[in-house]
MDTraj code that builds the backbone (N, CA, C; nanometers):
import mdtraj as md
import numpy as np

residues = "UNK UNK UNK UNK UNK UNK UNK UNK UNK UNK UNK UNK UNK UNK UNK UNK UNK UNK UNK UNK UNK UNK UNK UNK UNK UNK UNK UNK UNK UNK UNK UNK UNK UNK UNK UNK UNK UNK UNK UNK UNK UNK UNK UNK UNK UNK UNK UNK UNK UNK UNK UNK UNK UNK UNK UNK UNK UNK UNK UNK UNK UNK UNK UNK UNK UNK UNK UNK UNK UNK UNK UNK UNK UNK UNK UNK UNK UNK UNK UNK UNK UNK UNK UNK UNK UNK UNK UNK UNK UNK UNK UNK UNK UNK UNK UNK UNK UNK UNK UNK UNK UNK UNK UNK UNK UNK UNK UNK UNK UNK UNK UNK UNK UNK UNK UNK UNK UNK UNK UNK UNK UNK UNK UNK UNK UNK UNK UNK UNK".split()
xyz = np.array([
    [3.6044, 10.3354, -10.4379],
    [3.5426, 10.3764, -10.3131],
    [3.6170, 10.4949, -10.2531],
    [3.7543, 10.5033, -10.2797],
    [3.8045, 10.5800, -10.2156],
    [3.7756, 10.7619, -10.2826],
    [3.7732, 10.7089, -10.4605],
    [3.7132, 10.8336, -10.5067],
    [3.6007, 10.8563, -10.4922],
    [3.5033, 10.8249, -10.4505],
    [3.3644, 10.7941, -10.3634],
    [3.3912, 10.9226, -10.2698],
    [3.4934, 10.8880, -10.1472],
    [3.5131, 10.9267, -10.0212],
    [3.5516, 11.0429, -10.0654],
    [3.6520, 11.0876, -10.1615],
    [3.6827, 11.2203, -10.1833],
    [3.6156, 11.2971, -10.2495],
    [3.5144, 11.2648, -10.2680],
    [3.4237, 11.3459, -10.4041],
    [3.3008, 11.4357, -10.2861],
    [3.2664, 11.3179, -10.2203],
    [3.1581, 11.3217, -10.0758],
    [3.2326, 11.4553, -9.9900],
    [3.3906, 11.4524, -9.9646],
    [3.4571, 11.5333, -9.8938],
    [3.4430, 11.6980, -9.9213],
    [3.4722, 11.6725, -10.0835],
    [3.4697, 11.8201, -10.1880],
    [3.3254, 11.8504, -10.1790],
    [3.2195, 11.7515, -10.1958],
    [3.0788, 11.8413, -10.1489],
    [3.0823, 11.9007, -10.0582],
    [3.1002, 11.7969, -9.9352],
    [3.0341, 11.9071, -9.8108],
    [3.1137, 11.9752, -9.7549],
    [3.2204, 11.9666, -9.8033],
    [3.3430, 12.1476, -9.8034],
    [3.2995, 12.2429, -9.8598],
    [3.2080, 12.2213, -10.0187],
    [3.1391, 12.3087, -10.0888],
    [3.0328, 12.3957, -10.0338],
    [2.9464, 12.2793, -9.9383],
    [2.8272, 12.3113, -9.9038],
    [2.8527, 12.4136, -9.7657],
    [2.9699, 12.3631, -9.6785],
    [3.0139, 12.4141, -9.5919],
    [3.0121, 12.6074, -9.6121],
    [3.1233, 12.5652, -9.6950],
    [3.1171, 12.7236, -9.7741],
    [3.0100, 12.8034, -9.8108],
    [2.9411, 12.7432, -9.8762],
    [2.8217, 12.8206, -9.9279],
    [2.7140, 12.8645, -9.8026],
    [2.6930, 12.8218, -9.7015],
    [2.6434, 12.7780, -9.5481],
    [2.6442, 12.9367, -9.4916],
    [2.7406, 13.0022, -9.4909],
    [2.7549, 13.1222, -9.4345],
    [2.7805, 13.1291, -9.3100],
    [2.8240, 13.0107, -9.2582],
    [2.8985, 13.0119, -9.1294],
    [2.9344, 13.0860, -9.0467],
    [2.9587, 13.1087, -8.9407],
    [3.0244, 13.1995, -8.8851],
    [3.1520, 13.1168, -8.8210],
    [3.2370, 13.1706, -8.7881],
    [3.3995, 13.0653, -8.7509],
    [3.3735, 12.9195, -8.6754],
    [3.3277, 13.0178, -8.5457],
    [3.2915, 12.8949, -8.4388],
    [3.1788, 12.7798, -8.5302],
    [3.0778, 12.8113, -8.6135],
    [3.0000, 12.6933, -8.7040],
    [3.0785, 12.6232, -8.7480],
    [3.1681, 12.7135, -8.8552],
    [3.2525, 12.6531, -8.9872],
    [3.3392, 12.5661, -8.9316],
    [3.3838, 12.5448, -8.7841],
    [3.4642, 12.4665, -8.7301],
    [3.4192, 12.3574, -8.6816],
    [3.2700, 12.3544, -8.6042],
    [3.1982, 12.2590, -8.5846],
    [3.1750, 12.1939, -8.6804],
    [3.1234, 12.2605, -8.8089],
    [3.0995, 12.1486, -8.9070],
    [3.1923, 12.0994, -8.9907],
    [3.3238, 12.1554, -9.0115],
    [3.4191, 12.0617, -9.0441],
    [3.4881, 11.9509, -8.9146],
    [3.4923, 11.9945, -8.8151],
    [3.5131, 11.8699, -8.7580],
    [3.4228, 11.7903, -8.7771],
    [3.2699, 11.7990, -8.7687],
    [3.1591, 11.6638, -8.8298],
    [3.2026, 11.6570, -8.9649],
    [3.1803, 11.6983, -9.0236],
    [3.2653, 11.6246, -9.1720],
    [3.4044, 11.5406, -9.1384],
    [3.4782, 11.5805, -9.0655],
    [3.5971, 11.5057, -9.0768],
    [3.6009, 11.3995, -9.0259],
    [3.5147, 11.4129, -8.9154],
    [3.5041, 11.2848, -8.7928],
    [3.4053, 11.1606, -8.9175],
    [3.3272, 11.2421, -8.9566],
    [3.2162, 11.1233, -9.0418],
    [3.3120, 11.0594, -9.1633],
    [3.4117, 11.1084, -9.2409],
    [3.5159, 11.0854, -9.3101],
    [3.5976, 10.9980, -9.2836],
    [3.6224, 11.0294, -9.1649],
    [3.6910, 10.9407, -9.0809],
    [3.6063, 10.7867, -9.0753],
    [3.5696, 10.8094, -9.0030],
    [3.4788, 10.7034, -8.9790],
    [3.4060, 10.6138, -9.1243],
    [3.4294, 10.6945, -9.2327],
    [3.3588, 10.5890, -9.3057],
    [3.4725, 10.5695, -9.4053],
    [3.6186, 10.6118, -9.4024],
    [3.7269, 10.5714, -9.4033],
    [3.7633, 10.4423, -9.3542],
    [3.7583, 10.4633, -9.2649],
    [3.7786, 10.3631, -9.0957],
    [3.7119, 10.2285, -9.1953],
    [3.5649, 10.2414, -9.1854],
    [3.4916, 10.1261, -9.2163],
    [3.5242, 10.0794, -9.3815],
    [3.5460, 10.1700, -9.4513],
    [3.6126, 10.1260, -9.5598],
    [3.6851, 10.0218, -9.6066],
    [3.7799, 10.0847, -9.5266],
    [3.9349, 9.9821, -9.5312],
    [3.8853, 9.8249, -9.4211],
    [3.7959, 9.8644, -9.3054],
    [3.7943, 9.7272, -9.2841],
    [3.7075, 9.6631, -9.3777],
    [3.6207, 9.6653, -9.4567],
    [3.5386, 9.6272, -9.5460],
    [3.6128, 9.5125, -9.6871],
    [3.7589, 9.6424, -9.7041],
    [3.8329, 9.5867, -9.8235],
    [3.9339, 9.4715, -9.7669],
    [3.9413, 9.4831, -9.6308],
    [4.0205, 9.3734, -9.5994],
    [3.9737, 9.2605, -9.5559],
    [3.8865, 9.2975, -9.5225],
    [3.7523, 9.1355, -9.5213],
    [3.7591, 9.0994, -9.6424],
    [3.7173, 9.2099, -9.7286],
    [3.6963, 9.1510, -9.9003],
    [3.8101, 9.0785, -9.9562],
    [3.9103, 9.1623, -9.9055],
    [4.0364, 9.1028, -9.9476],
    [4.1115, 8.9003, -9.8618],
    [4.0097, 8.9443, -9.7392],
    [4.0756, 8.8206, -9.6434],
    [3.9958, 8.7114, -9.7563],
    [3.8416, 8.7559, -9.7509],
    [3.7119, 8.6745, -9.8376],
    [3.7561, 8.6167, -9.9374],
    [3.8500, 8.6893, -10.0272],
    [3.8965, 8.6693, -10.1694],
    [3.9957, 8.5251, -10.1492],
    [4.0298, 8.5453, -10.0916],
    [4.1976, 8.5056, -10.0256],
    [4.1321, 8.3312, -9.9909],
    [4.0270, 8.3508, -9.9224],
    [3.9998, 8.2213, -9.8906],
    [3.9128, 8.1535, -9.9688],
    [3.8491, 8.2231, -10.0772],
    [3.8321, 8.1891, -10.1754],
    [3.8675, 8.1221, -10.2814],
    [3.9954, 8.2086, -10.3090],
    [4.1052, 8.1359, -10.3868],
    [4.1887, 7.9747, -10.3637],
    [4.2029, 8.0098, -10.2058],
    [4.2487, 7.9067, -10.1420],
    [4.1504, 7.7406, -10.1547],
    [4.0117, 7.8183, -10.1402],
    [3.9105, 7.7116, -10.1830],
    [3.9613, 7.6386, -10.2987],
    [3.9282, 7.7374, -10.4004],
    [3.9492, 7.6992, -10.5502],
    [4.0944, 7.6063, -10.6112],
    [4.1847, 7.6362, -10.5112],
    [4.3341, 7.5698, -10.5523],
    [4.2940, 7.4171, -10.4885],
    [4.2292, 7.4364, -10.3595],
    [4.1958, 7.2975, -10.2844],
    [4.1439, 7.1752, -10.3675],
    [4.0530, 7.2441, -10.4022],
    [3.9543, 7.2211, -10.4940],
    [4.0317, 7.1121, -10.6624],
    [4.1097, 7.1791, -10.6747],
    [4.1821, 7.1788, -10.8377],
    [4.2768, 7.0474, -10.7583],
    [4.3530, 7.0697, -10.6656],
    [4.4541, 6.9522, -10.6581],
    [4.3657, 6.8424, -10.5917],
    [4.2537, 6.8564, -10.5156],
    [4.1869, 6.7347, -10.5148],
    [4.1326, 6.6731, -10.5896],
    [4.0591, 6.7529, -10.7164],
    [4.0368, 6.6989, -10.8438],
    [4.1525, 6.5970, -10.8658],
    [4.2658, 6.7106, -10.9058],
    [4.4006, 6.6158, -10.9472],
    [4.4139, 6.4972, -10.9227],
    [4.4197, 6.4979, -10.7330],
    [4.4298, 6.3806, -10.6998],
    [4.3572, 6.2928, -10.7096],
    [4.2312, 6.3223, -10.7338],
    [4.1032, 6.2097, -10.7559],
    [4.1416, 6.1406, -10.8909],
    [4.1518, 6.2111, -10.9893],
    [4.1970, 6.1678, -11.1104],
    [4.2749, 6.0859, -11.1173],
    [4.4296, 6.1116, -11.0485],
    [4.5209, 6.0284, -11.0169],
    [4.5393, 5.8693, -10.9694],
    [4.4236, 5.8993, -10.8534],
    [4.3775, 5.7639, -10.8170],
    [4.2926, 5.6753, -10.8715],
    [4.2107, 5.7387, -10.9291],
    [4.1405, 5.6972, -11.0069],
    [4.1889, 5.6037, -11.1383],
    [4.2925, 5.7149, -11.2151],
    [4.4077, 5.5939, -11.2897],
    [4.4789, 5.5112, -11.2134],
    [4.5419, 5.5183, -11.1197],
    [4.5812, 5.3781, -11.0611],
    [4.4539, 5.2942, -10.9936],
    [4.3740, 5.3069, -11.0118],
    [4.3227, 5.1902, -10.9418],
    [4.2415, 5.1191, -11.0319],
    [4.2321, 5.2455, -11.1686],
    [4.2200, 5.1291, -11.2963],
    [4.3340, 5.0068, -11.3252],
    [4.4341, 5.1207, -11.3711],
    [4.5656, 5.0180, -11.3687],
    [4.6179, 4.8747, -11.2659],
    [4.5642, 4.9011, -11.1533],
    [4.5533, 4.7752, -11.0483],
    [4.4545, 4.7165, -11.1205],
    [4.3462, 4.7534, -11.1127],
    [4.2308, 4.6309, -11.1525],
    [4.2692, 4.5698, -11.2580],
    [4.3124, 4.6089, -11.3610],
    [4.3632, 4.5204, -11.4968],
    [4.4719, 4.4716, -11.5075],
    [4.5538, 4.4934, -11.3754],
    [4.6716, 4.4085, -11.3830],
    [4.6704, 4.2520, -11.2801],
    [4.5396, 4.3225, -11.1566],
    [4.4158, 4.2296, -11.1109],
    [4.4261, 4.1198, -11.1996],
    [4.3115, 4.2091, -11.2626],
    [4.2291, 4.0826, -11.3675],
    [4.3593, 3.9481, -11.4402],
    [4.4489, 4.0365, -11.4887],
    [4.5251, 3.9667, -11.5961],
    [4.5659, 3.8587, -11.5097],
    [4.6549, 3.8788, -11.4045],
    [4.7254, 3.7993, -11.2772],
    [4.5936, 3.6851, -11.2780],
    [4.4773, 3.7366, -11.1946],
    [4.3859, 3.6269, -11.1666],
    [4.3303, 3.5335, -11.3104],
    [4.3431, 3.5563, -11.4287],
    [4.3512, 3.4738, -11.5530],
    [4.4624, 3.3972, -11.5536],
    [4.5476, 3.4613, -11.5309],
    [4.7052, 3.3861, -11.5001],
    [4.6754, 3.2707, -11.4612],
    [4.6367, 3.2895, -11.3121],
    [4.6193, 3.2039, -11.1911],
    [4.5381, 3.0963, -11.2468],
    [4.4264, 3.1645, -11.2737],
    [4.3341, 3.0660, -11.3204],
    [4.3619, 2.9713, -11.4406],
    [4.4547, 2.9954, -11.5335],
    [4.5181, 2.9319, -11.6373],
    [4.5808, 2.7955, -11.5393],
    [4.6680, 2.8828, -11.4967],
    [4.7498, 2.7797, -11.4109],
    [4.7332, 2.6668, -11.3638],
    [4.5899, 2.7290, -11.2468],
    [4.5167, 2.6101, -11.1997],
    [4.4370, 2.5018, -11.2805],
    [4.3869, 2.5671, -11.4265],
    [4.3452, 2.4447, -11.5216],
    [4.4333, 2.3449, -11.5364],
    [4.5595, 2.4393, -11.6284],
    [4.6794, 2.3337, -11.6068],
    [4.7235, 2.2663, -11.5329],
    [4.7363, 2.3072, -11.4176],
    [4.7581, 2.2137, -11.2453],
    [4.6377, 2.1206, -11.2663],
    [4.5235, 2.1265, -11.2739],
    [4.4040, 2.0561, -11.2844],
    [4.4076, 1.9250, -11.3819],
    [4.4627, 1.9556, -11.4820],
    [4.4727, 1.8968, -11.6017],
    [4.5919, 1.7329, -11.5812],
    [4.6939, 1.8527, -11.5069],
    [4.7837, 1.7387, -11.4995],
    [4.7762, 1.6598, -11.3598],
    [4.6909, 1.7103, -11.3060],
    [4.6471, 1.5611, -11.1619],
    [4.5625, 1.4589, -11.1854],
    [4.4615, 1.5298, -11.2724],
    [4.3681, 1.4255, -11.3832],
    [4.4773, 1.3533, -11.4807],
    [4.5802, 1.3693, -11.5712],
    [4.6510, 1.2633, -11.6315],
    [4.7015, 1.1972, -11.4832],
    [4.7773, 1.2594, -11.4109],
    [4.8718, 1.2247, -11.2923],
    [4.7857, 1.0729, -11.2264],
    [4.6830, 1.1177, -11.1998],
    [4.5860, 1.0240, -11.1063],
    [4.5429, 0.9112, -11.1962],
    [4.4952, 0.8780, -11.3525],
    [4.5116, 0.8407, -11.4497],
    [4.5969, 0.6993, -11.4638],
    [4.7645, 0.7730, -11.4574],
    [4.8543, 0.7233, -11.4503],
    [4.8650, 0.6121, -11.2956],
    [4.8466, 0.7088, -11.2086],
    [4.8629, 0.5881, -11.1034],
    [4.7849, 0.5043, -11.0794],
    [4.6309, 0.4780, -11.1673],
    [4.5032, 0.4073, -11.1119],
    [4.6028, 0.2557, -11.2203],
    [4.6638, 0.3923, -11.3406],
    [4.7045, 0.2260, -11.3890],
    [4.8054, 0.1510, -11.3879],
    [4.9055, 0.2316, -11.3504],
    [5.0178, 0.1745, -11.2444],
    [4.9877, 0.0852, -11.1546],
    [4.8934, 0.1157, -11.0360],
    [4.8314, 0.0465, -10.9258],
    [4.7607, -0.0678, -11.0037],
    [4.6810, -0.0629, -11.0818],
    [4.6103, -0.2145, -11.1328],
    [4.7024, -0.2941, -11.1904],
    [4.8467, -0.2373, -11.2490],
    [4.9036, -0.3411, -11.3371],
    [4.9988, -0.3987, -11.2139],
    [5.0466, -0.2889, -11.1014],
    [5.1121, -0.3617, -11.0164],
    [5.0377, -0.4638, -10.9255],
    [4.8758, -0.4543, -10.9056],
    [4.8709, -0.5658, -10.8476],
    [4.7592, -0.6664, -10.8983],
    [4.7656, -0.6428, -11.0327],
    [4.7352, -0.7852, -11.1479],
    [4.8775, -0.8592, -11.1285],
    [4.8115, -0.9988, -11.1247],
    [4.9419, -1.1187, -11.1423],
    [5.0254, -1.0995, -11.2352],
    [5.1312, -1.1335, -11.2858],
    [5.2109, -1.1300, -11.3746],
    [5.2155, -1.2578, -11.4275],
    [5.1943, -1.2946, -11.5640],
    [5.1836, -1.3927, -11.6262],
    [5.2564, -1.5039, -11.5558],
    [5.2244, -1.6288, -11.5233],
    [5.3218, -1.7271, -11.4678],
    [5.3960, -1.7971, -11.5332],
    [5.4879, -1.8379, -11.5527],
    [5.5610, -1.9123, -11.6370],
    [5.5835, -2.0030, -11.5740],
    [5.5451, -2.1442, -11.6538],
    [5.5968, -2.2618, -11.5895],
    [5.7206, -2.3085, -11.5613],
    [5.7877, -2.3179, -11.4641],
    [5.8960, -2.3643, -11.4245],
    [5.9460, -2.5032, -11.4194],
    [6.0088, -2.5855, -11.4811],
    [6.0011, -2.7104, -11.4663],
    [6.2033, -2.7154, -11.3915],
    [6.2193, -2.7845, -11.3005],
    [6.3052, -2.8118, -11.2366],
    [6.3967, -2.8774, -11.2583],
])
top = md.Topology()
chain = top.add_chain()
for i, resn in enumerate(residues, 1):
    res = top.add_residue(resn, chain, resSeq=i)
    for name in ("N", "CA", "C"):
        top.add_atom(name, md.element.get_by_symbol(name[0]), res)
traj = md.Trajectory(xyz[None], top)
């Protein structure tokens, strides 16, 4: 753009010239050339620094972007890794509780026949005096 601006400059310096001016013209119209130069100088550079701010927050998007991926990913493996360490634990548990289950059923078993033999009579034996 900027060789844009200087190429535009060398024309209408050219054209200036060729014009046949007289002083007082040739001065008027290089100050309008210079002032318009100016000015689209001016707007130039604010143009490239928008472009440049634009870029900038762009980029900034794009990095946002990448480590939230990351982090999604991240979490995403741990909260697999929880669930299957979940699961395993609650099989655990649940093992457990069969076994706990298992042995209140012998446990209870045991005392129905404990309890009947303790209060069945015990054979009497005759006693003679």
């Amino acid at each position: 753009a900027v060789g844009l601006s200087q190429n535009l400059a060398t024309q209408l310096h050219a054209l200036r010239d060729e014009l046949n001016l007289t002083s007082e013209q040739h001065a008027s119209f290089s100050a309008v050339i210079n002032a318009n130069l100016r000015n689209a100088n001016e707007e130039l550079q604010r143009a490239t620094k928008e472009r440049a701010y634009q870029d900038n927050l762009l980029l900034q998007a794009k990095t946002e972007c990448i480590e939230a991926k990351a982090e999604c990913g991240s979490l995403f493996k741990t909260l697999r890794e929880t669930e299957t360490k979940a699961r395993g634990e609650v099989e655990d548990l649940q093992s457990a509780l069969q076994a706990s289950e298992s042995r209140a059923v012998e446990a209870e078993c045991t005392l129905q026949t404990l309890t009947r033999t303790a209060v069945s009579p015990f054979p009497q034996q005759a006693t003679e005096g």
